[in-house]
N, C-alpha and C positions, 0 to 999 in steps of 0.2 A: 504494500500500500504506500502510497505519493503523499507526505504532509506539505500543504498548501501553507503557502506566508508565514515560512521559517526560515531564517541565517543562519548557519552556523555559526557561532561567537568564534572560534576558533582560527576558521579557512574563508567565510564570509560564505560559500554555496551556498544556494538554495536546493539542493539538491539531498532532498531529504527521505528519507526511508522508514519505515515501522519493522519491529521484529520482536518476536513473543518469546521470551524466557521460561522453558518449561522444564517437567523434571523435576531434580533433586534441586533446582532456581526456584520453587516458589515460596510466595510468601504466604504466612500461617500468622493469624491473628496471634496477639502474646498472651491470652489467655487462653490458646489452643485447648482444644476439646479432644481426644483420642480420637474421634468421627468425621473433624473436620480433615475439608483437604486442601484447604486454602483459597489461593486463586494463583493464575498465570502473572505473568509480568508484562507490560509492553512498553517499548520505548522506542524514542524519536532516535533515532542513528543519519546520522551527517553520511550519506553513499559514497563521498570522496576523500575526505580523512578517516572516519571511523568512529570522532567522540560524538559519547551517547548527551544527548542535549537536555532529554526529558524521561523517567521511571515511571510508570505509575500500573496499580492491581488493574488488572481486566475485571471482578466484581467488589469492588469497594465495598455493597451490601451485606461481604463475608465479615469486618471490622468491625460492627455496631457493637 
């Protein structure tokens, strides 16, 4: 996926990328439950140098 009306702080591209962190990457609420199983990661990735610009959970709704 293409993120629209982003710089890179770094290289200045606009040339921006999404990509999902899965696996033994995710993150698990800090009052984890044994049943929970978190959520995925996704972040904004710069396609020409590499740094990651922007983190954030695919369901935020897992954290309440």
């Amino acid at each position: 996926m293409i993120v629209e009306n982003k710089v890179c702080p770094k290289c200045g591209s606009n040339k921006i990328g999404q990509g999902k962190q899965i696996g033994h990457g995710k993150m698990l609420p800090a009052n984890n439950t044994f049943m929970s199983l978190g959520s995925n990661i996704i972040a904004d990735i710069c396609t020409e140098c590499g740094y990651i610009m922007e983190m954030r959970v695919e369901k935020p709704y897992k954290f309440k």
